[in-house]
Every structure is written in C-alpha cells, then in structure tokens.
TIZAMAR-664605 format. One record per residue (C-alpha): x, y, z; residue number from 1. Coordinates in Angstrom, 2 decimals. Example, Ala and Ser with C-alpha at 12.3 -4.5 7.8 and 13.67 -1.06 7.14 Angstrom:
2
node px:12.30; py:-4.50; pz:7.80; pos:1
node px:13.67; py:-1.06; pz:7.14; pos:2
END
This chain:
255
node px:-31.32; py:11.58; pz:36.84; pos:1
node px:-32.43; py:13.42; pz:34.14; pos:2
node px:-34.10; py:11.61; pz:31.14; pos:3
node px:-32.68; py:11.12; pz:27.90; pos:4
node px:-34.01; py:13.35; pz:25.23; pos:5
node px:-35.31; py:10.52; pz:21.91; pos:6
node px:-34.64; py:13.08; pz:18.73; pos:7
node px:-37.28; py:12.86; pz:15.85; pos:8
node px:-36.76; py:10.31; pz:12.63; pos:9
node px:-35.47; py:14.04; pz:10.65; pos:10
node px:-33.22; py:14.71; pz:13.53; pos:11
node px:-31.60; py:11.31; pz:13.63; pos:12
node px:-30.97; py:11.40; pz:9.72; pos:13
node px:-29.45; py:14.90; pz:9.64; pos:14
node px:-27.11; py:13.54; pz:12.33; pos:15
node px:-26.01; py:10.71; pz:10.70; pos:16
node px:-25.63; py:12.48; pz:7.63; pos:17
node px:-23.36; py:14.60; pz:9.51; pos:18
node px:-21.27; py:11.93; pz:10.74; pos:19
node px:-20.37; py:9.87; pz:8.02; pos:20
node px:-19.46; py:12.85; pz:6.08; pos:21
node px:-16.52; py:13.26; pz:7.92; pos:22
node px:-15.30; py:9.47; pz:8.17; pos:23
node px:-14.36; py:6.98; pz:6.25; pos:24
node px:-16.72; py:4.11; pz:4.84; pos:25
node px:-15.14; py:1.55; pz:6.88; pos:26
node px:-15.28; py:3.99; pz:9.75; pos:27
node px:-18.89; py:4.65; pz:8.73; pos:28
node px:-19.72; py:0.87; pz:9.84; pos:29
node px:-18.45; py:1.63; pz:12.85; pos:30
node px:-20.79; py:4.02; pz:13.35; pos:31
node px:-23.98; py:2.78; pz:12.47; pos:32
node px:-23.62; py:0.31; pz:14.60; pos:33
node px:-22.76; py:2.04; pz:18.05; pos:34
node px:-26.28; py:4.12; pz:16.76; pos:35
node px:-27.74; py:0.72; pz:16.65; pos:36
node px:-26.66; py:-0.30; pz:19.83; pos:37
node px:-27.20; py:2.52; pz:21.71; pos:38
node px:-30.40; py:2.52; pz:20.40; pos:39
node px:-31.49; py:-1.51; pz:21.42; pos:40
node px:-30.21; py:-0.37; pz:25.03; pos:41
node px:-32.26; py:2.51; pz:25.47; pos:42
node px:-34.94; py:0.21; pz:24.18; pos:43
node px:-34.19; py:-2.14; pz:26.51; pos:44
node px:-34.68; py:0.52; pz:29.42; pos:45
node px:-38.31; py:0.83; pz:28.26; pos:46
node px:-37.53; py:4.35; pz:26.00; pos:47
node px:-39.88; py:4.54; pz:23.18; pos:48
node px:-37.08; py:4.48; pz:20.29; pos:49
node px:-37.85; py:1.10; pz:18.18; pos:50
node px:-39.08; py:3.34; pz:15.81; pos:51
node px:-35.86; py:4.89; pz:15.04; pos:52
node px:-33.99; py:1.50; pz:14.38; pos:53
node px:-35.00; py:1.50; pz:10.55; pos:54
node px:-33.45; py:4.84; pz:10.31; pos:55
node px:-30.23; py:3.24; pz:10.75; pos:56
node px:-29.18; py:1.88; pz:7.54; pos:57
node px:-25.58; py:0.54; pz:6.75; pos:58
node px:-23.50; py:2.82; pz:4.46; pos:59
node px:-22.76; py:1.05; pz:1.39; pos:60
node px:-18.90; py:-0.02; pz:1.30; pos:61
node px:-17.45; py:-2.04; pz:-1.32; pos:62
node px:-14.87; py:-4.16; pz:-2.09; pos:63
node px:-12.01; py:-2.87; pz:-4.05; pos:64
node px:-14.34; py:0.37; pz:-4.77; pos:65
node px:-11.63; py:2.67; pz:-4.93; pos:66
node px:-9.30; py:2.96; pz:-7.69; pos:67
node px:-5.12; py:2.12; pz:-6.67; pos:68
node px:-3.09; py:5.17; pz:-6.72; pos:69
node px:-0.14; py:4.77; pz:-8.85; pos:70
node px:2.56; py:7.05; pz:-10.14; pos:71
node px:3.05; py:8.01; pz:-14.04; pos:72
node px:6.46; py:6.64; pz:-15.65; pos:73
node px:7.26; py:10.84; pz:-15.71; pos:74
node px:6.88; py:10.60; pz:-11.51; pos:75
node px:8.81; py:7.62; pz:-11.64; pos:76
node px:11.48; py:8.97; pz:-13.03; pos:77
node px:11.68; py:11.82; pz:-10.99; pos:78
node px:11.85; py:9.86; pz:-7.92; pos:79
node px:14.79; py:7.93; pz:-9.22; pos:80
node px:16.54; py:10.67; pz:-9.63; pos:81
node px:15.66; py:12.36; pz:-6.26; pos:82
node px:19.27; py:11.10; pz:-5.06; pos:83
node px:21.90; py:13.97; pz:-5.55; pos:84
node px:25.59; py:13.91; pz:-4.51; pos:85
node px:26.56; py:14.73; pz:-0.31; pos:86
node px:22.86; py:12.81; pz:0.14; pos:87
node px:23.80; py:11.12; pz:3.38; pos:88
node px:23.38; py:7.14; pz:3.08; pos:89
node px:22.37; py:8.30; pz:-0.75; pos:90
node px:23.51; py:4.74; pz:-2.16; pos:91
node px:21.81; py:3.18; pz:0.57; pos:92
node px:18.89; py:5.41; pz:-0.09; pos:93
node px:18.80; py:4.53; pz:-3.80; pos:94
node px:18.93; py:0.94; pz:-3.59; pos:95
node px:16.02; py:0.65; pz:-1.12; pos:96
node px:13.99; py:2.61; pz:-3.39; pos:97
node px:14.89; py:0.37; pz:-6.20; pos:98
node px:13.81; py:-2.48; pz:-4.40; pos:99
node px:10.51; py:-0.89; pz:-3.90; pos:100
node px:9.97; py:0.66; pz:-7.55; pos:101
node px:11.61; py:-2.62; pz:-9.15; pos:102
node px:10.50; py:-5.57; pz:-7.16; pos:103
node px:7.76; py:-4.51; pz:-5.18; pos:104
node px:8.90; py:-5.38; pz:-1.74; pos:105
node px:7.03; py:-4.50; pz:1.18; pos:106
node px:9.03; py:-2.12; pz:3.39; pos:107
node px:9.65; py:-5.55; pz:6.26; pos:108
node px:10.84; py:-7.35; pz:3.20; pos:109
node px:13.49; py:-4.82; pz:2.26; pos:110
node px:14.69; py:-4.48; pz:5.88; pos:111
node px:14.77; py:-7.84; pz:6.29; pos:112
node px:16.60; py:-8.55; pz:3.00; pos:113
node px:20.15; py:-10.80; pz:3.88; pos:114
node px:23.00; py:-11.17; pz:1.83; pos:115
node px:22.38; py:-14.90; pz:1.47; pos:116
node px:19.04; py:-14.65; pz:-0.11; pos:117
node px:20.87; py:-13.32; pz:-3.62; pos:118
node px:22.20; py:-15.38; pz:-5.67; pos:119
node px:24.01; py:-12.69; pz:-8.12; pos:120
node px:25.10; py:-16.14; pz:-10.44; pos:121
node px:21.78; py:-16.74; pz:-10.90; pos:122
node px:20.66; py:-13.28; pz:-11.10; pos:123
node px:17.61; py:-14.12; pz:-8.59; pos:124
node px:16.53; py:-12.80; pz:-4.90; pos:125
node px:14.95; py:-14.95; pz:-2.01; pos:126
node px:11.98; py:-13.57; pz:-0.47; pos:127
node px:11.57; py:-15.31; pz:3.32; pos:128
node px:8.12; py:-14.86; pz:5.16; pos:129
node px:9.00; py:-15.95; pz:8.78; pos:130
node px:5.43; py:-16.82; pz:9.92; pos:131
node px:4.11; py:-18.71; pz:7.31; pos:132
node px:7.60; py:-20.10; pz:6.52; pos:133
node px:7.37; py:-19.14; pz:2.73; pos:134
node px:9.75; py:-18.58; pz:0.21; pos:135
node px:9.59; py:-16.92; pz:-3.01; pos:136
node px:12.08; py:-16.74; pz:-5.94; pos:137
node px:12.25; py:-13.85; pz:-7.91; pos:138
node px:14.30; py:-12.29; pz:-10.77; pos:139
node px:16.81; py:-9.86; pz:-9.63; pos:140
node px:16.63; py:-6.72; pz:-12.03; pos:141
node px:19.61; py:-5.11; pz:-13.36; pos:142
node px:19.51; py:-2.04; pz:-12.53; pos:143
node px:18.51; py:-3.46; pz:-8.88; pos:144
node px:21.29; py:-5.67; pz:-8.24; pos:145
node px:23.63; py:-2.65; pz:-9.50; pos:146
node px:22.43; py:-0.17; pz:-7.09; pos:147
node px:22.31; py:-3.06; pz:-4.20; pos:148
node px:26.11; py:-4.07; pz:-5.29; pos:149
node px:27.41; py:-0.31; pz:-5.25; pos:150
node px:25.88; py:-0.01; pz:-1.78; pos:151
node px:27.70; py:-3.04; pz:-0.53; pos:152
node px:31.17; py:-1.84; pz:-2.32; pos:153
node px:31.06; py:1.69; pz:-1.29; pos:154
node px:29.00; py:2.83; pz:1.57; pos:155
node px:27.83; py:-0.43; pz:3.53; pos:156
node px:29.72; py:-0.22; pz:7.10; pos:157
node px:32.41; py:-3.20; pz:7.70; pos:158
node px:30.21; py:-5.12; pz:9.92; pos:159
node px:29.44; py:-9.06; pz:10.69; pos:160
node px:25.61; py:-8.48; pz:10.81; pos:161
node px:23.98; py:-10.50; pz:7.39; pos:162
node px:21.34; py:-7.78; pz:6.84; pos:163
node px:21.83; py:-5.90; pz:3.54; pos:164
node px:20.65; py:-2.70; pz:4.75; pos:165
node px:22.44; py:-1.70; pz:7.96; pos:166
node px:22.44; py:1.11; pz:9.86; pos:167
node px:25.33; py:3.78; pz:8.96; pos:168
node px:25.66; py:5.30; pz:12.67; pos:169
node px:25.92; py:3.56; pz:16.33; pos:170
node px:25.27; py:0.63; pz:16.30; pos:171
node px:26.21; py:-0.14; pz:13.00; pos:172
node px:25.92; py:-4.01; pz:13.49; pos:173
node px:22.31; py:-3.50; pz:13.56; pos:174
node px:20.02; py:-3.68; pz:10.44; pos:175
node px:17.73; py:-0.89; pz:9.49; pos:176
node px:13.96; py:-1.48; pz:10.53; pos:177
node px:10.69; py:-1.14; pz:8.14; pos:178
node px:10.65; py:2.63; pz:9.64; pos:179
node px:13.68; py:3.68; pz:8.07; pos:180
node px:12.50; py:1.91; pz:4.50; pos:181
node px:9.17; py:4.00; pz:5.26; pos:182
node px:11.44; py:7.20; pz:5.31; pos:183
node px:13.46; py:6.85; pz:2.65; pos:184
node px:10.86; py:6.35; pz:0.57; pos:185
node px:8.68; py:9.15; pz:2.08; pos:186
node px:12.24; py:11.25; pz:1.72; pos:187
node px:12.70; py:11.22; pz:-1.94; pos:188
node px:9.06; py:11.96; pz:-2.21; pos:189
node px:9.46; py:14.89; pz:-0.85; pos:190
node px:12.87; py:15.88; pz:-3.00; pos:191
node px:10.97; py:15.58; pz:-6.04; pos:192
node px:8.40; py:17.14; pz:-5.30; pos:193
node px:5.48; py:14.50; pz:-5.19; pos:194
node px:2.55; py:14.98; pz:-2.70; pos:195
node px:2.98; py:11.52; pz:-1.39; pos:196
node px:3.71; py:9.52; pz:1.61; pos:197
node px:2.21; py:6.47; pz:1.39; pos:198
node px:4.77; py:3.60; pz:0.46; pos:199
node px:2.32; py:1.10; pz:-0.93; pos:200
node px:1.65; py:3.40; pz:-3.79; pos:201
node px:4.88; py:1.92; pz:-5.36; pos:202
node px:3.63; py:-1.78; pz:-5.34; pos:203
node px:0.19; py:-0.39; pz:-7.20; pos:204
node px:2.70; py:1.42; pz:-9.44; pos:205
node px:4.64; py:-1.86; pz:-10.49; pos:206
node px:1.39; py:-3.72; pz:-10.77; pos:207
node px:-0.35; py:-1.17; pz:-13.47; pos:208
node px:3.37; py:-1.28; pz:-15.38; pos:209
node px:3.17; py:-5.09; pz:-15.79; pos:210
node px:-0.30; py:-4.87; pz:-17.01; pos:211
node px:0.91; py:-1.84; pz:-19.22; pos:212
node px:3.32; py:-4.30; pz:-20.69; pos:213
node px:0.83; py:-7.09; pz:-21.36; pos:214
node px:0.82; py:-9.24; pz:-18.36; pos:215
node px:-1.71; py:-10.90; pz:-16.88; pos:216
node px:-3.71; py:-10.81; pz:-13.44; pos:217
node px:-1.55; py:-13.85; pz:-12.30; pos:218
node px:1.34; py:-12.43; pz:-13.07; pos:219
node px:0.64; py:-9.58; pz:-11.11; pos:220
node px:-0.32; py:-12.02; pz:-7.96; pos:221
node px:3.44; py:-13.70; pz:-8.70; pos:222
node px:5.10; py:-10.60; pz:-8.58; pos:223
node px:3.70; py:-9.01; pz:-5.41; pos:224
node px:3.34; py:-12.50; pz:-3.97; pos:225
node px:-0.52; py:-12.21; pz:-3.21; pos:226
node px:-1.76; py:-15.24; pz:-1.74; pos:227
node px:-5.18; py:-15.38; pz:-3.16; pos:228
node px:-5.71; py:-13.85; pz:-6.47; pos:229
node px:-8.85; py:-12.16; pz:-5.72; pos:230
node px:-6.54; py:-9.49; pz:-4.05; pos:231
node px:-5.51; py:-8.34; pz:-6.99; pos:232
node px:-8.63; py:-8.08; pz:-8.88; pos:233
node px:-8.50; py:-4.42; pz:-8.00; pos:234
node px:-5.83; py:-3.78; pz:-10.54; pos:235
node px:-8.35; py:-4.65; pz:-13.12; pos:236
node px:-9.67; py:-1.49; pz:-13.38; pos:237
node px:-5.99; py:-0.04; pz:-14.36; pos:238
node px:-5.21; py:-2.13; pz:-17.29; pos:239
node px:-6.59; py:0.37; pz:-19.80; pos:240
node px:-5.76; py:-1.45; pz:-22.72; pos:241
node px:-7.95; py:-4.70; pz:-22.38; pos:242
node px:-10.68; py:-2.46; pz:-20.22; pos:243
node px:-10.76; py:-0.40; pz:-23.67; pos:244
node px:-11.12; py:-3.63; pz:-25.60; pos:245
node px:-14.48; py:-4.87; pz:-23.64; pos:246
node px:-16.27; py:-1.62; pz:-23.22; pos:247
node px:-19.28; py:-1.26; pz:-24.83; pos:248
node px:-20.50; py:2.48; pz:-26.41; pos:249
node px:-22.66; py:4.61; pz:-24.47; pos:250
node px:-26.11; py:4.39; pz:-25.33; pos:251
node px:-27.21; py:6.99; pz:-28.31; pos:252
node px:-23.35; py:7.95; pz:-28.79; pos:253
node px:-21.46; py:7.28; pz:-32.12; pos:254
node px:-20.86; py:3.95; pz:-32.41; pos:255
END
C-alpha cells in the first residue's frame, strides 16, 4: 500500500482556499470539517499531521448575513401584467400569483388553499398548517379575492374536489401541487422578463412593502406567519427609512 503523501501548512491553505471559493458558506462548514476529520484519522494511524489541525479554521458564516432579494414596485408591476389573452389557465395563473405578491403564501399554502377557508362576507382567508394544527386569519385583499372569484366563475373546471386551484386537464378532480404554484410563478418571470426563479423572493418583496408603508417588525412576523420573530430580523436591514433615521455620519464627513 502506498503511503499517503502529508502536504506542507502552505499547501493545505492554498487548497482550502481553493475550495471554499467555489461553495457556499454553509457548504464551506461542511468542508472544514471532513479536512478535520480526515485529518484526526490519519492521526490516529500514527501519520505525523497534528500539526496541520490549526490550519483548519471554520469559515465565518453568519446569521441573516445576506441581504433578502426583493423586487422594485416597477418589477412588480410588470409581473402582474405578465398575463396576456389565449394564456392557457391565464386566470388561474393570475390569481396564484396574486396570492403570492398579495398575501405572501408559501407555494403548499396556495395549493392547498380550499374553498371553505374564505369567508368572502367577511372579506378574510383561513390559513391551515396540517402538522402543527395551526390556523391563521388573514385579510383577504381586493384585488385578491377578485382575481380568485373570476377564476372560480370562468375557468375553474365543474368538479366536486374543495381545492381552489385544480388542475385544468385529466384528472381534473385533482388539485394542483406546490410544483405547479412553483411554475407559474417561475412562468411569468420569465414573460416579463425578470432574471428570477426563486419563489420566495415574493414573500421578501411583501415584507420590505409593509415596512415601506410604516409597519413594524411584528407586523411583518403576522403577515408571513413566522413563528419566532427573530426570523424576521433580517428584514431589518430593508426598512430604509428608520435605518436612515439611526445611522450615524461617517467619521471626518460633513455632518
């Protein structure tokens, strides 16, 4: 068997360099610590390597380092309007959107949205988490509940299934999954024009346009129906306006 070749201190940087260049931080983690163990087992087979376990150091990897991607009112806009006439399943199309861009909803909770959990009286809609056996009330927009009523009026499918969102060919008596949410949304990206695919950018985008509109941390917890608040510390560093209200100057810049 031929014996394993122990690289130098230099060597051993360079190639970790290299390696978490091309990953992610939380991959980066994942990383350093198969070095690590590699490293205690070939130490454990009576190599000389201890010296090369304080090369190893953990990447730094914050919480809520990155900034939320969110779309600008103009992109909004654009997507809204991404819907032309002879779209197949456009009003069906439209109104899933809208429940993303208006409400928030994750794409389960749109697929999973039933006809019973709106209560167009009221003007409210019933979010149900099945696992944790939650329920959460929220205000039905107007523009929402317009787009979800056209859908039911002229292009649902006559069907007994409950779901709000059906599927338009065979089997129609079977509700559309998060996958099709995921590609409508992905869809109309692509229409207008924006380089997205990512779904969840929509929830970030209602969450800066609440704060935009003075509300408050909580309030953006309520809305996306965060369990703990600290998840949505992040969109602190998107509200501009009170951000701009507690920075201090640079130092030696105009005051």
């Amino acid at each position: 068997m031929t014996a394993a070749v122990t690289p130098s201190a230099d060597k051993l940087r360079q190639f970790i360099a290299q390696e978490l260049a091309r990953v992610s931080p939380a991959s980066a983690g994942v990383v350093v610590t198969a070095l690590r163990s590699y490293l205690r087992f070939r130490a454990f087979e009576g190599d000389p390597v201890e010296h090369l376990l304080p090369v190893i150091v953990s990447p730094a990897h914050w919480r809520l380092a990155p900034l939320p991607q969110t779309l600008s009112r103009a992109d909004v806009e654009r997507l809204l309007d991404a819907f032309p006439p002879g779209l197949p399943s456009r009003l069906r199309s439209y109104a899933i959107v809208r429940c993303v861009v208006d409400l928030g909803l994750r794409t389960h909770e749109v697929s999973s949205l039933a006809l019973d959990d709106i209560d167009w009286a009221a003007g409210t809609l019933r979010i149900v988490k099945s696992k944790s056996r939650r329920v959460d009330l929220m205000p039905l927009p107007p523009a929402t509940g317009r787009a979800i009523a056209e859908y039911l009026r002229m292009e649902r499918p006559p069907t007994l299934n409950r779901q709000v969102f059906v599927r338009h060919v065979a089997p129609v008596d079977e509700p559309v999954g998060p996958d099709v949410v995921r590609n409508t949304v992905r869809n109309a990206y692509r229409r207008c024009g924006l380089p997205y695919t990512r779904v969840h950018i929509l929830r970030h985008t209602m969450a800066s346009r609440l704060l935009d509109t003075g509300g408050t941390l909580k309030e953006v917890a309520d809305v996306l129906r965060h369990r703990q608040l600290d998840t949505s510390l992040i969109y602190a560093k998107v509200d501009l306006n009170r951000l701009g209200a507690v920075v201090m100057p640079w130092p030696g810049s105009p005051a």
